[in-house]
PDB file as gemmi writes it, atoms N, CA and C in Angstrom:
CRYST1    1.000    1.000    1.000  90.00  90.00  90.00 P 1                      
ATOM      1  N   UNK A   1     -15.650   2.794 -18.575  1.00  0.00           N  
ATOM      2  CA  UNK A   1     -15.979   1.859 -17.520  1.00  0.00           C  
ATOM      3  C   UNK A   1     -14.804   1.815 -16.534  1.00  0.00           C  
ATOM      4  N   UNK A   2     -15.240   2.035 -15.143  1.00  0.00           N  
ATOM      5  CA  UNK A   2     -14.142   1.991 -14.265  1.00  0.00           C  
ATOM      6  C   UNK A   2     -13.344   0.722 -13.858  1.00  0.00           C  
ATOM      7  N   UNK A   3     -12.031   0.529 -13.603  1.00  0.00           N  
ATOM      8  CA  UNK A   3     -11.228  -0.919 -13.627  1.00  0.00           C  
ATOM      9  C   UNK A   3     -11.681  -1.212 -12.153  1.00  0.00           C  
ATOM     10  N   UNK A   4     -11.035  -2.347 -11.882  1.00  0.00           N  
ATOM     11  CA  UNK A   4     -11.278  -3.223 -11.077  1.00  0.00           C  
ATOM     12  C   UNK A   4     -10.901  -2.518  -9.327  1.00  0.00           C  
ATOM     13  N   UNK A   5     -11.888  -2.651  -8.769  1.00  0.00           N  
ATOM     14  CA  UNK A   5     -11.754  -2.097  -7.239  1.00  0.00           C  
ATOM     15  C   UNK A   5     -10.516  -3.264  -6.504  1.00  0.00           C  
ATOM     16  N   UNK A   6      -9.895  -2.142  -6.006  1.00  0.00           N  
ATOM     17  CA  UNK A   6      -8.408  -2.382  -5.434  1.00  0.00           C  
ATOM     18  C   UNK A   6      -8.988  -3.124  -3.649  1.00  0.00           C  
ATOM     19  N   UNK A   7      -8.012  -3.989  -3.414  1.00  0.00           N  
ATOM     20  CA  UNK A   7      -8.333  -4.397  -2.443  1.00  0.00           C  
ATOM     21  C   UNK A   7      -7.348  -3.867  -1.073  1.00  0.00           C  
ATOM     22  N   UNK A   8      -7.976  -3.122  -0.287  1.00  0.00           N  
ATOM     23  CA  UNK A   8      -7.277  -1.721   0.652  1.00  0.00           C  
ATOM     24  C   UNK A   8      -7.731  -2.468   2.232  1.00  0.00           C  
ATOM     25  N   UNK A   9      -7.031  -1.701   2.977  1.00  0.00           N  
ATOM     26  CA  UNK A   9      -6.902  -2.594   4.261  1.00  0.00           C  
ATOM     27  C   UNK A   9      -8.079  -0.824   4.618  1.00  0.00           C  
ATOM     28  N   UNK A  10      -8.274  -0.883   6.130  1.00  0.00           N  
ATOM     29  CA  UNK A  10      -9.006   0.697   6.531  1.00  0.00           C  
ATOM     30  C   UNK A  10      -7.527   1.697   6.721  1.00  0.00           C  
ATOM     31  N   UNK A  11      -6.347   0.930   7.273  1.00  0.00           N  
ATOM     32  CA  UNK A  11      -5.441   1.847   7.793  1.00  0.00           C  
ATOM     33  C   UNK A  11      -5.091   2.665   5.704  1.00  0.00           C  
ATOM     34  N   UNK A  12      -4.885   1.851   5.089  1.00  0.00           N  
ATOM     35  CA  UNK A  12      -4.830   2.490   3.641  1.00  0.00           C  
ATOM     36  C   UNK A  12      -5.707   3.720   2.951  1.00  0.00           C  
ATOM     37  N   UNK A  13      -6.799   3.208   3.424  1.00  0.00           N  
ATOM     38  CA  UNK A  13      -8.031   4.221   3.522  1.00  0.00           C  
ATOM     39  C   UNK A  13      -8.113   5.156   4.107  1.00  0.00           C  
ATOM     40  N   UNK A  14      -7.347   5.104   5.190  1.00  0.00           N  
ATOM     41  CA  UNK A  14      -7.669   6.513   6.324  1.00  0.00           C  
ATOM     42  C   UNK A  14      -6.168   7.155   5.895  1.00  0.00           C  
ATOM     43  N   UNK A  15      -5.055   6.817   4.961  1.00  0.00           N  
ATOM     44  CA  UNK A  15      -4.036   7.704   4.517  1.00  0.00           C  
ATOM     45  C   UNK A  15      -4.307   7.856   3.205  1.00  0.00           C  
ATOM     46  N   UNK A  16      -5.538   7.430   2.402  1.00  0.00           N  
ATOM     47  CA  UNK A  16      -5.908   8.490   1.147  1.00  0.00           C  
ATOM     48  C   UNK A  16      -6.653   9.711   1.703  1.00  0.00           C  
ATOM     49  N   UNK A  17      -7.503   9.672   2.482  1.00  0.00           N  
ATOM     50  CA  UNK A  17      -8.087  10.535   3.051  1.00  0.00           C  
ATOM     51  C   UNK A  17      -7.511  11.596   3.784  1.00  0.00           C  
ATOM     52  N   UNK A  18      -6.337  11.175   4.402  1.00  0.00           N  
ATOM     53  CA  UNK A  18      -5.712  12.396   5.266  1.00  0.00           C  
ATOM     54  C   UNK A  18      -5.043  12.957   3.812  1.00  0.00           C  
ATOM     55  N   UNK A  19      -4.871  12.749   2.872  1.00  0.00           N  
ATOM     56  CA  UNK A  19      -4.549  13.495   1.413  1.00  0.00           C  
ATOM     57  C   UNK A  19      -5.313  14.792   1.098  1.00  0.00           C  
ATOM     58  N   UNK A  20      -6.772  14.103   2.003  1.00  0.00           N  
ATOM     59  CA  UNK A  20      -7.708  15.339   1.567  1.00  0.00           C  
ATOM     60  C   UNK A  20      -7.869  16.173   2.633  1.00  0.00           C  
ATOM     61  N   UNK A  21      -7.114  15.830   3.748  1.00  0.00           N  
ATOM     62  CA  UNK A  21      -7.436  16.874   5.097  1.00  0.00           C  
ATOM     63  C   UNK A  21      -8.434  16.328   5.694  1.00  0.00           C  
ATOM     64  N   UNK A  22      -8.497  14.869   5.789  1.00  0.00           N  
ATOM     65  CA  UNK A  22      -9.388  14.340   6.705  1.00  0.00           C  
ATOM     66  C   UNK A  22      -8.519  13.622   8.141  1.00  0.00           C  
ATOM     67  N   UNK A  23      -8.565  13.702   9.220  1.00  0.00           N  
ATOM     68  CA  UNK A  23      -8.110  13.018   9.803  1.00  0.00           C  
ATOM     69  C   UNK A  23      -9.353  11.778  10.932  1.00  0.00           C  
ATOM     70  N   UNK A  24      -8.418  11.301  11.760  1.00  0.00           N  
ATOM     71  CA  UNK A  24      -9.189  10.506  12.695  1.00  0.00           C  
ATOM     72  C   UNK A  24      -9.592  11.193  13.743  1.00  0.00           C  
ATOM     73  N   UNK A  25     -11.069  10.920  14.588  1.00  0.00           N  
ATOM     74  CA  UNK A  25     -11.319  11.486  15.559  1.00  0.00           C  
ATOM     75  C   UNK A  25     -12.007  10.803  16.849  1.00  0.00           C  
ATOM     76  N   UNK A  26     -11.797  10.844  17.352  1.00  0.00           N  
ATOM     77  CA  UNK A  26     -11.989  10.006  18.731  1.00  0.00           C  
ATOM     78  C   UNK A  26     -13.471   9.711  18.519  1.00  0.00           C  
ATOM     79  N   UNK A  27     -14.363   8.868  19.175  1.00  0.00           N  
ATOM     80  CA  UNK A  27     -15.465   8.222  19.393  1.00  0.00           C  
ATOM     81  C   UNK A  27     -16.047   7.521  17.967  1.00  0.00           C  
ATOM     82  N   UNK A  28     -15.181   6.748  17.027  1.00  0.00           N  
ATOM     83  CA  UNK A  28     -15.633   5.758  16.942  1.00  0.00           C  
ATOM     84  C   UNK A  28     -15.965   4.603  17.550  1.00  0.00           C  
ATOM     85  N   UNK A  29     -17.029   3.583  17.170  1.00  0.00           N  
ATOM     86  CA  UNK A  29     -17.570   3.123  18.169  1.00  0.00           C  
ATOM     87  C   UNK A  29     -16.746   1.562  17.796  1.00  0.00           C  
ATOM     88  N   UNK A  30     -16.989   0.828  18.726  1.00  0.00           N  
ATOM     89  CA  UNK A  30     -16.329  -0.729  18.421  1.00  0.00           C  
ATOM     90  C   UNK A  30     -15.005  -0.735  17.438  1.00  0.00           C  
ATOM     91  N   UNK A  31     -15.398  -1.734  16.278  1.00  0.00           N  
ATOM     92  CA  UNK A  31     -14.304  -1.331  15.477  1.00  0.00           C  
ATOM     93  C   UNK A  31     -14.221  -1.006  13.952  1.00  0.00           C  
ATOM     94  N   UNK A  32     -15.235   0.262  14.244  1.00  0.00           N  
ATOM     95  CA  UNK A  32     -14.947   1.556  13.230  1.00  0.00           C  
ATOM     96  C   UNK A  32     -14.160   2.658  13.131  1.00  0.00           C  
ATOM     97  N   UNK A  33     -13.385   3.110  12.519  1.00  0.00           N  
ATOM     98  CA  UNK A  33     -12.966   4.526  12.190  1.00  0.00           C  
ATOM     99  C   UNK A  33     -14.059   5.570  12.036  1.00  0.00           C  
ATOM    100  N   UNK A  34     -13.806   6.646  12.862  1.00  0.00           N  
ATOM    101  CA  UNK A  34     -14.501   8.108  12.517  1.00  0.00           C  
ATOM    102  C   UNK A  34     -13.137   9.403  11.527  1.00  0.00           C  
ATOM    103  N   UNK A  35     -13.648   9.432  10.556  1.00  0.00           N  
ATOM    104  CA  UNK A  35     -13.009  10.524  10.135  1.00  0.00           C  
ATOM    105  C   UNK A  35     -13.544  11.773   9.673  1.00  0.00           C  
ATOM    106  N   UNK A  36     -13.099  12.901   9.983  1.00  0.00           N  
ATOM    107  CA  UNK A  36     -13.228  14.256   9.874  1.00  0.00           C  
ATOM    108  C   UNK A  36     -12.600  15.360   9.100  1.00  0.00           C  
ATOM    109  N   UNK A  37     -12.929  16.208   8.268  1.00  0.00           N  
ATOM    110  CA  UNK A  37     -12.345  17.394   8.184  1.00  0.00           C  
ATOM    111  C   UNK A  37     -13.715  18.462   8.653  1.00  0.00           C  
ATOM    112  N   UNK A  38     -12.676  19.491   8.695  1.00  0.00           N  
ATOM    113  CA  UNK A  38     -13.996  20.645   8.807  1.00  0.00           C  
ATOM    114  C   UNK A  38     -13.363  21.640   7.923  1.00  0.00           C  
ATOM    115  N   UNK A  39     -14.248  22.410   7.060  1.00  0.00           N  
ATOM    116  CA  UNK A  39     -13.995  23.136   5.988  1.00  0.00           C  
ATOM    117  C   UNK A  39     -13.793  24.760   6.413  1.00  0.00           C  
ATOM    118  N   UNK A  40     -13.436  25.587   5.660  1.00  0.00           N  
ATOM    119  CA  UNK A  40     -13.033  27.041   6.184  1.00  0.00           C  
ATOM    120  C   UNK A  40     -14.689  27.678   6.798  1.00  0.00           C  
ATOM    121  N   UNK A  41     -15.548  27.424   6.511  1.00  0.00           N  
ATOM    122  CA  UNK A  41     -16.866  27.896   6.460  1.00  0.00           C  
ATOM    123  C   UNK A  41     -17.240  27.157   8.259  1.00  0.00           C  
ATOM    124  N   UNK A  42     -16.347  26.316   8.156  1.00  0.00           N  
ATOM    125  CA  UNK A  42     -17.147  25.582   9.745  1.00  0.00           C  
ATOM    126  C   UNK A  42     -17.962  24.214   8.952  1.00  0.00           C  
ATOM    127  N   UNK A  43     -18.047  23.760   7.836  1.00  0.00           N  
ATOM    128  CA  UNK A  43     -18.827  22.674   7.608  1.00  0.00           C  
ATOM    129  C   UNK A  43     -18.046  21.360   7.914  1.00  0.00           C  
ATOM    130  N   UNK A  44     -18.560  20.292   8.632  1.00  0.00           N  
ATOM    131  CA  UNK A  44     -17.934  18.828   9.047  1.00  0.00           C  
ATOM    132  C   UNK A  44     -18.219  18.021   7.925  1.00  0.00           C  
ATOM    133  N   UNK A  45     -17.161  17.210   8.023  1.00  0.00           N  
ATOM    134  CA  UNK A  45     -17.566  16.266   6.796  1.00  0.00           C  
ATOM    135  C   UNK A  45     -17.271  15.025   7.621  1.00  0.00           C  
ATOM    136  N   UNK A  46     -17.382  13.959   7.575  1.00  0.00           N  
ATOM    137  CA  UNK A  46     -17.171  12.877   8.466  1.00  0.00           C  
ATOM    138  C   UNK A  46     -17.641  11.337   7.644  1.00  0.00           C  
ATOM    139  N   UNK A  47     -16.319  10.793   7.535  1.00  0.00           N  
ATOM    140  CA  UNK A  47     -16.948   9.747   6.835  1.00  0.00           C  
ATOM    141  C   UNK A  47     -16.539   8.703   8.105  1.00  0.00           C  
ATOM    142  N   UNK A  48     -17.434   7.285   8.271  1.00  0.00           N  
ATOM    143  CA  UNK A  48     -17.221   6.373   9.201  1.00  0.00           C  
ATOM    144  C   UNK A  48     -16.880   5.148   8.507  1.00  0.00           C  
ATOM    145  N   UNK A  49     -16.249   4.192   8.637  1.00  0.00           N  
ATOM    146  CA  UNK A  49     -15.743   2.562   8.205  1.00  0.00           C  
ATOM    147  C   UNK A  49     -14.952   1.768   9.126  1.00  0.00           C  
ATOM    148  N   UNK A  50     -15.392   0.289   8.698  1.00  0.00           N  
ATOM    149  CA  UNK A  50     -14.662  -0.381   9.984  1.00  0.00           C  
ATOM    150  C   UNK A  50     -13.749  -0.374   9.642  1.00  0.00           C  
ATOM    151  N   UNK A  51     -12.868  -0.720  10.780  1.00  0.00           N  
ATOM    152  CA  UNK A  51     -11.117  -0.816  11.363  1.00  0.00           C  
ATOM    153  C   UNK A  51     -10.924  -2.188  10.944  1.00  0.00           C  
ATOM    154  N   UNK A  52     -10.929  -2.528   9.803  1.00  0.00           N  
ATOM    155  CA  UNK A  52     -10.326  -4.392   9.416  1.00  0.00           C  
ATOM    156  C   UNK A  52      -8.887  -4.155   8.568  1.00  0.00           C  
ATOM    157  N   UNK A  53      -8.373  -5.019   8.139  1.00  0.00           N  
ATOM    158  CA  UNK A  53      -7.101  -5.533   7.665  1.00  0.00           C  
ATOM    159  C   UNK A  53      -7.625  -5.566   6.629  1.00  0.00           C  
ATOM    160  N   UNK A  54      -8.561  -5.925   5.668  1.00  0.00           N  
ATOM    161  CA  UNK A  54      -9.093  -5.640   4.771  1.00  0.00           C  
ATOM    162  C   UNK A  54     -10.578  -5.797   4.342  1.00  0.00           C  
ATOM    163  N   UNK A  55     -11.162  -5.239   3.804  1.00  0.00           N  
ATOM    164  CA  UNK A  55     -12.159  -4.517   3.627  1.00  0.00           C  
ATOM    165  C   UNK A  55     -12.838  -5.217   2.301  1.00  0.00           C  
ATOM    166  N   UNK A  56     -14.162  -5.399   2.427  1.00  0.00           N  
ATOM    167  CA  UNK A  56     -14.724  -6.684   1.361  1.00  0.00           C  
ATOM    168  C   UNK A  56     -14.669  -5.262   0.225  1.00  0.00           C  
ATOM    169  N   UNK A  57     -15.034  -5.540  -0.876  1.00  0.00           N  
ATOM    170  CA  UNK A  57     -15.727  -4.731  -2.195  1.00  0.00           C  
ATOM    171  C   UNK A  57     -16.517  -4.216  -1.817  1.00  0.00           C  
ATOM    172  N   UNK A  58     -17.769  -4.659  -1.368  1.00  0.00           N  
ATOM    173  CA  UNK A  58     -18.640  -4.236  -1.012  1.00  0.00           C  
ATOM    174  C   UNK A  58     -18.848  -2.813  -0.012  1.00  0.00           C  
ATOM    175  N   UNK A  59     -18.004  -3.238   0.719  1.00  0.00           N  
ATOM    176  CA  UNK A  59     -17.782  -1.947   1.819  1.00  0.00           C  
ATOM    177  C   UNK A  59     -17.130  -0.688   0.876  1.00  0.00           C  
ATOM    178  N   UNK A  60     -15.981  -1.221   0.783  1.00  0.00           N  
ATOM    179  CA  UNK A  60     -15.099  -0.385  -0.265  1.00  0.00           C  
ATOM    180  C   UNK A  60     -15.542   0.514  -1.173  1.00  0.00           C  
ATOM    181  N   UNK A  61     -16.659  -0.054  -1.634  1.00  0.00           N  
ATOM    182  CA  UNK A  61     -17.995   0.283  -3.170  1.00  0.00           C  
ATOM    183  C   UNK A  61     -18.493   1.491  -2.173  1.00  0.00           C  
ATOM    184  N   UNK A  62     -19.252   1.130  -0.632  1.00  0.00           N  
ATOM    185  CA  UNK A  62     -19.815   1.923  -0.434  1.00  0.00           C  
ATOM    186  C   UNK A  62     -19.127   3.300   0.480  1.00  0.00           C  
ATOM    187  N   UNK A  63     -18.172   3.107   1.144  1.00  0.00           N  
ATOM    188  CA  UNK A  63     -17.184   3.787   1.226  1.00  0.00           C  
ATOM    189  C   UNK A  63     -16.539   5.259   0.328  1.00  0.00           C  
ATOM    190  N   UNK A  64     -16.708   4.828  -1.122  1.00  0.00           N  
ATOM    191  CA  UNK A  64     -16.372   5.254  -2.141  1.00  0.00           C  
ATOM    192  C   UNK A  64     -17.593   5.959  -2.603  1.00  0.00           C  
ATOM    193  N   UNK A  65     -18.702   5.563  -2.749  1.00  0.00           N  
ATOM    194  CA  UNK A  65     -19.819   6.226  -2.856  1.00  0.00           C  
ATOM    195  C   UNK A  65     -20.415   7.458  -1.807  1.00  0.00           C  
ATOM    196  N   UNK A  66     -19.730   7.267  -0.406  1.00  0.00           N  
ATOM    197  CA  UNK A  66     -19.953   8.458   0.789  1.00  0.00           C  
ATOM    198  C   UNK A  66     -18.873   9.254   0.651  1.00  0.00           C  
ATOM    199  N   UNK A  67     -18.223   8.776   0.039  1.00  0.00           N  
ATOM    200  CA  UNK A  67     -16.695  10.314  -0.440  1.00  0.00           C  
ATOM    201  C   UNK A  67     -17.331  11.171  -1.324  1.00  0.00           C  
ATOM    202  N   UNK A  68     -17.586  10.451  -2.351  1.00  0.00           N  
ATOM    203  CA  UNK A  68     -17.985  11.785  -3.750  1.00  0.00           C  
ATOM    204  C   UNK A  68     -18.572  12.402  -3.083  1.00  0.00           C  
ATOM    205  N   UNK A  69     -19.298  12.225  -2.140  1.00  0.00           N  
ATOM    206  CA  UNK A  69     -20.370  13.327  -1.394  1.00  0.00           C  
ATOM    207  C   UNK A  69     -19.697  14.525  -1.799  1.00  0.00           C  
ATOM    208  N   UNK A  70     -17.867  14.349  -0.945  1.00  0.00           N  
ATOM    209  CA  UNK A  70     -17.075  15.175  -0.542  1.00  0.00           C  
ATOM    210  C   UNK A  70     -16.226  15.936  -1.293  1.00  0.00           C  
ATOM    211  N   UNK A  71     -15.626  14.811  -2.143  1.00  0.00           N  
ATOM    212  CA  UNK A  71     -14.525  14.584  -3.180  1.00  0.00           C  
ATOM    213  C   UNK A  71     -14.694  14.105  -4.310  1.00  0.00           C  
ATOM    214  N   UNK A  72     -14.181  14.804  -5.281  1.00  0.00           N  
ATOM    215  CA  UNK A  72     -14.517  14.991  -7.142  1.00  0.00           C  
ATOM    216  C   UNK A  72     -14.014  13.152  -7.194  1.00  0.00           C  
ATOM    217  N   UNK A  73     -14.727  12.969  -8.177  1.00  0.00           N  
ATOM    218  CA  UNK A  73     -14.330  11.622  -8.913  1.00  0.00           C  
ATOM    219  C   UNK A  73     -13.161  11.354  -9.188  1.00  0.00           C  
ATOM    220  N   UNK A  74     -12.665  12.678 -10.054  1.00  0.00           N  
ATOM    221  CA  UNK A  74     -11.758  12.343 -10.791  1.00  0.00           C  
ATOM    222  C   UNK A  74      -9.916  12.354  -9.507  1.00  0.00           C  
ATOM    223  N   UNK A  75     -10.735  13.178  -8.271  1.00  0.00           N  
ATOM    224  CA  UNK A  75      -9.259  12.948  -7.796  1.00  0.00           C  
ATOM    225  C   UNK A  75      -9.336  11.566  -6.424  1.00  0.00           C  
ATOM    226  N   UNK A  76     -10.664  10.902  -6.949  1.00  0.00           N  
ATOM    227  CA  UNK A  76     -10.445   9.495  -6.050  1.00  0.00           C  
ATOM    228  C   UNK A  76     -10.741   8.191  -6.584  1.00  0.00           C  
ATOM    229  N   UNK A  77     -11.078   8.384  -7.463  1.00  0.00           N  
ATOM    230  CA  UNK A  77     -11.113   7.236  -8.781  1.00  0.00           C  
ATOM    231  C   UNK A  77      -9.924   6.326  -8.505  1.00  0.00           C  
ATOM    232  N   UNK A  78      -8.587   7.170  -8.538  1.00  0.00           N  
ATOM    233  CA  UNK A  78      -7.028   6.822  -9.038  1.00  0.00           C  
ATOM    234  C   UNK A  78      -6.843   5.643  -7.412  1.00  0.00           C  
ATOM    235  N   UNK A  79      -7.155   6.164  -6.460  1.00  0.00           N  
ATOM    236  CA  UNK A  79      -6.687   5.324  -5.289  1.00  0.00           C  
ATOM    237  C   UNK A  79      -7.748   4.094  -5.034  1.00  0.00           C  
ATOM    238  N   UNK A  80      -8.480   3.916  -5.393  1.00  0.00           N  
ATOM    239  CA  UNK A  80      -9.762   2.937  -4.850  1.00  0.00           C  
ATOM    240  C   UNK A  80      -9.708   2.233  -6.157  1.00  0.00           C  
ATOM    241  N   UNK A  81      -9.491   2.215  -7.574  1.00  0.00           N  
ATOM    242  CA  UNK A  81      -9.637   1.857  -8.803  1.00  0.00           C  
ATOM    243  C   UNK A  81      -8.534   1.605  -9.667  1.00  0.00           C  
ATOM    244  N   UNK A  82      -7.960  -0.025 -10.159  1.00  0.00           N  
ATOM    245  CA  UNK A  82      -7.019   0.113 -11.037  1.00  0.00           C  
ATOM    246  C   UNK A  82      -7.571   0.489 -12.146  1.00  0.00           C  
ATOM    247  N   UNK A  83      -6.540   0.464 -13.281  1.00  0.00           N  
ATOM    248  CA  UNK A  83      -6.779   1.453 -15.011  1.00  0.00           C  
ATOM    249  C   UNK A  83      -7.524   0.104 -15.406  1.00  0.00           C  
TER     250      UNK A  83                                                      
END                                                                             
């Protein structure tokens, strides 16, 4: 059973992600973050979340659920999840 979801601001969020070669990219809208990598093949990956100071569970939960898309469990478990 996974521990307790960590409570992360977006700027925290958008420097686990640049871990994975995602960075920020212009035209988010209001106050969301757009983030991007693009893979050797040419494929975009792009995850979006708002720009707050901190970020309910809820978001966080789902946030975390549009990564695995991207990124293995086991190497994002550790930043979003205490033991």
């Amino acid at each position: 059973m996974p521990g307790k979801l960590r409570r992360l601001s977006a700027r925290e969020i958008e420097a686990i992600f640049a871990r994975f070669g995602f960075i920020r990219v212009a035209g988010g809208k209001g106050s969301h973050l757009k983030l991007r990598r693009v893979l050797l093949n040419g494929t975009r990956q792009t995850l979006i979340m708002p720009d707050h100071k901190e970020l309910d569970r809820g978001t966080l939960a789902s946030i975390y659920r549009k990564a695995l898309a991207y990124l293995p469990d086991n190497d994002l478990r550790p930043h979003f999840y205490t033991d």
